[in-house]
C-alpha positions as CSV (number, residue, x, y, z in Angstrom):
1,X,138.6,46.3,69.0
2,X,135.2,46.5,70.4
3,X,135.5,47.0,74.3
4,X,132.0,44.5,74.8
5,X,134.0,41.9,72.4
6,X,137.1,42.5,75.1
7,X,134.9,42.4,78.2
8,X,133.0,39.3,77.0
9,X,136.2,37.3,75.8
10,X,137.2,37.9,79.4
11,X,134.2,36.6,81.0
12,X,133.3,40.1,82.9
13,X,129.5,39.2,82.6
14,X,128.2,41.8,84.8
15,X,130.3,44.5,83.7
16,X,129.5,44.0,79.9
17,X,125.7,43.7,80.9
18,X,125.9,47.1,82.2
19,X,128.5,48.4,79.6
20,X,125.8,47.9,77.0
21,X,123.2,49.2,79.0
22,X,125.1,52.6,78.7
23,X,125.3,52.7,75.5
24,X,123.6,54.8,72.9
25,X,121.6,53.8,69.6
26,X,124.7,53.8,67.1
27,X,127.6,53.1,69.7
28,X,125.5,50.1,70.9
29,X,125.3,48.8,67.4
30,X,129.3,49.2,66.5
31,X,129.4,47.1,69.4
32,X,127.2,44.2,69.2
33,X,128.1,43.7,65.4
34,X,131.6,44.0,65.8
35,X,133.4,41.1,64.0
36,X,137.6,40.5,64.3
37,X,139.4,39.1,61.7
38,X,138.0,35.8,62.1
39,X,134.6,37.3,62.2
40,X,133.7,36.2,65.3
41,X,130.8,39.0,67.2
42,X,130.9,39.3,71.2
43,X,127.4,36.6,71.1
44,X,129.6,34.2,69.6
45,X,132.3,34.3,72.3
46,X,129.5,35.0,74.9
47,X,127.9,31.5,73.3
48,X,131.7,30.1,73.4
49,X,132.2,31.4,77.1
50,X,129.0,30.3,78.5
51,X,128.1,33.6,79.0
52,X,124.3,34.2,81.3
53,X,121.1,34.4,79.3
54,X,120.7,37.5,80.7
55,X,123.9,38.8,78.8
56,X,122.8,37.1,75.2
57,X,119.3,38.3,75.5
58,X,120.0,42.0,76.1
59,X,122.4,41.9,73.2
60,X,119.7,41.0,71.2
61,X,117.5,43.2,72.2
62,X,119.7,46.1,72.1
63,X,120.5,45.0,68.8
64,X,117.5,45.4,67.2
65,X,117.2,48.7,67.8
66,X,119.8,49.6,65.2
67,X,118.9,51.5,61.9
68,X,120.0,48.9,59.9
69,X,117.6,46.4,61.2
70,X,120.5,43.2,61.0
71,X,119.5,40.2,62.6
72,X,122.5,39.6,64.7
73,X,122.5,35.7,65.6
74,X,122.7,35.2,61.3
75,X,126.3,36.8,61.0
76,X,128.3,34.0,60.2
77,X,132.1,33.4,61.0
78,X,134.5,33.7,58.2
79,X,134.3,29.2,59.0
80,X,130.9,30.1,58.3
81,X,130.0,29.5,62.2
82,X,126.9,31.5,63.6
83,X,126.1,31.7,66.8
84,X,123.9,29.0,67.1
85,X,127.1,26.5,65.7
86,X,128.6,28.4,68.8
87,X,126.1,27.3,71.4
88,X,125.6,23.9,70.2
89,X,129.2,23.1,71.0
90,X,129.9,24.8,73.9
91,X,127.1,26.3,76.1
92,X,125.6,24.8,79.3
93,X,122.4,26.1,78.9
94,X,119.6,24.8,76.9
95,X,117.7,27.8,77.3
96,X,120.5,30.1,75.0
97,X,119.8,27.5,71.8
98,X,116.1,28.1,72.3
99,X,116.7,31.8,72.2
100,X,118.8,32.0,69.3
101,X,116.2,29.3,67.2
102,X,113.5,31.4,68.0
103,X,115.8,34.6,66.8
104,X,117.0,32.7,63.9
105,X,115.2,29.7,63.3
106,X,117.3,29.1,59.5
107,X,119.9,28.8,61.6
108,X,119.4,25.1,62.4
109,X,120.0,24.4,58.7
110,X,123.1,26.8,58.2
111,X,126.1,24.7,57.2
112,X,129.7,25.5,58.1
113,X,132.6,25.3,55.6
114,X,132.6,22.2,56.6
115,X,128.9,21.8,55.9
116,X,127.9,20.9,59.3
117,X,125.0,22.3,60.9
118,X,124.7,23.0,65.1
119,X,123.0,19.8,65.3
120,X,125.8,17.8,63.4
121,X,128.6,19.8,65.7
122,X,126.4,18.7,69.3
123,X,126.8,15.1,68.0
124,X,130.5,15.5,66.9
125,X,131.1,16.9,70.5
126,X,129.2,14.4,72.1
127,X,126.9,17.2,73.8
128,X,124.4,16.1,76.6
129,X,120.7,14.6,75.3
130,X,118.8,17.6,76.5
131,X,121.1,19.8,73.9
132,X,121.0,17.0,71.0
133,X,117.8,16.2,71.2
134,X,116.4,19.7,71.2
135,X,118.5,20.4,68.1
136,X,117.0,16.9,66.7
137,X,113.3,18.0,67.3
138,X,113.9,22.1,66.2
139,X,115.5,21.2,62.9
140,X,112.8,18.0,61.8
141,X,110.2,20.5,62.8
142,X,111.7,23.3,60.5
143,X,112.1,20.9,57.7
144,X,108.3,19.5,58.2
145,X,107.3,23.1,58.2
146,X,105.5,22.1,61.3
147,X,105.8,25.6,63.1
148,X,103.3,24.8,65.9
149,X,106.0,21.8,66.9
150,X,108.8,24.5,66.5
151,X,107.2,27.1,68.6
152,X,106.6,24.9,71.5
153,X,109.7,23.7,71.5
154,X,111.5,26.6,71.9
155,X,108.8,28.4,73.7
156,X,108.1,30.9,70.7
157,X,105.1,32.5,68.5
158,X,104.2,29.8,66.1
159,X,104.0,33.1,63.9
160,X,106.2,34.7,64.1
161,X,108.7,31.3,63.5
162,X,106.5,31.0,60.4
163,X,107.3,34.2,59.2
164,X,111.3,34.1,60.1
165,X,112.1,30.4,58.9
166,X,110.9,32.1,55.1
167,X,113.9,32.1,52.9
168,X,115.3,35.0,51.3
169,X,113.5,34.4,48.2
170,X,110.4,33.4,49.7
171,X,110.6,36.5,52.0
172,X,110.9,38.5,48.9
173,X,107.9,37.6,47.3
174,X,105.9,38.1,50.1
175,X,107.0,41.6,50.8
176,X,106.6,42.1,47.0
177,X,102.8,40.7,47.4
178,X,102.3,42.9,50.4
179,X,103.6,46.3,48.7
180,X,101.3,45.5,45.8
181,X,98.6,45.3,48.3
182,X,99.3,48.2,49.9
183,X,99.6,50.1,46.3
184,X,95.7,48.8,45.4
185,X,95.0,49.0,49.1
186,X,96.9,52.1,50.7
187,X,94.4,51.5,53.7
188,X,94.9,47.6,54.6
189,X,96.8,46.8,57.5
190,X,100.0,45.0,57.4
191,X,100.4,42.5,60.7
192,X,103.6,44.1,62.3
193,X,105.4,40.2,62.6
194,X,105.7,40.3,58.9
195,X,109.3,40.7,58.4
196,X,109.6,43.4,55.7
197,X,113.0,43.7,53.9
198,X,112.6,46.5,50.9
199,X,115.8,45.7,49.3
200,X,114.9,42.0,48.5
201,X,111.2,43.4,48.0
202,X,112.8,46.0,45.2
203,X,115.1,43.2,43.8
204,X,111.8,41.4,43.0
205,X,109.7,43.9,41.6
206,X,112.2,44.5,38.9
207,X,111.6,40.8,37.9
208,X,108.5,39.1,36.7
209,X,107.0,39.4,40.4
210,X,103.6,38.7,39.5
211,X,104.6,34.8,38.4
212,X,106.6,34.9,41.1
213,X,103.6,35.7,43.5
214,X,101.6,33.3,41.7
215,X,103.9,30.0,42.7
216,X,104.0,31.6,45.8
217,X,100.2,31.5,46.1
């Protein structure tokens, strides 16, 4: 059992905060991504138990730094819950659901096993109009592909939301497109917001990734 998981389950915000900040790279990571059997992570129960920004933020942050570059707020519960679902029903804080949407901005469209999304559980639970309706404007502006509307409503880069709401096939092809570039082009520069994912970029490049480019253009 994760000792941040134990810590946050019991609602010791301040020692947790400090517990992770004396952690190192790979410990820190063990941590943050540790699921139980229900595959609930310590930002789902700190979501669940109302935890302070402050807590949820430095989680992400720390968990960013790990090797295996996850994105933590996309784990999903074996109910297939993220944290977002978490926050949605629970939390007191608006400001938590803009921080995971403009972490995870697929989120908002992630179904449960019961195919609801975080906006469909804030209605079930009859949440408070400041949580509903941010939910309501996030996930019309993610389905409009209107990324300007997304980013000021969460506060966020409208490019760097551009860039994270690309689905995993989507993604793919752009990283393919962007390592041919760089083939033909050692010397161009990549922006650093692109979010590169080599596996999924390989996966393409086996495959006819030149047609694929081509829709994608």
């Amino acid at each position: 059992m994760s000792a941040l998981f134990v810590l946050v389950c019991s609602r010791q915000w301040q020692v947790a905060i400090n517990h992770i900040i004396s952690l190192a790279g790979g410990d820190a990571a063990d941590q943050i991504f540790f699921q139980d059997g229900s595959g609930l992570t310590p930002i789902m129960e700190a979501c669940f138990y109302l935890a302070p920004l402050e807590l949820v933020q430095l989680m992400i942050a720390k968990a960013k730094l790990s090797e295996r570059k996850r994105c933590l707020v996309a784990i999903t519960t074996n109910g297939g819950n993220t944290a977002l679902h978490w926050a949605a029903c629970k939390h007191s804080d608006p400001a938590i659901l803009e921080l995971l949407i403009r972490e995870h901005p697929l989120a908002l469209q992630t179904t449960d096993n019961y195919g609801h999304t975080p906006l469909q559980d804030a209605t079930f639970y009859g949440r408070p109009a400041a949580f509903t309706s941010l939910l309501v404007d996030t996930t019309n502006a993610l389905a409009a592909s209107d990324y300007a509307a997304l980013a000021a409503r969460v506060h966020g880069d409208e490019r760097t939301l551009r860039c994270l709401a690309l689905t995993p096939d989507r993604l793919a092809v752009r990283v393919s497109l962007l390592l041919c570039l760089k083939t033909v082009h050692p010397d161009a520069s990549v922006t650093p917001t692109e979010p590169l994912d080599l596996r999924l970029a390989h996966a393409r490049l086996c495959k006819d990734v030149w047609s694929d480019i081509l829709s994608f253009l």
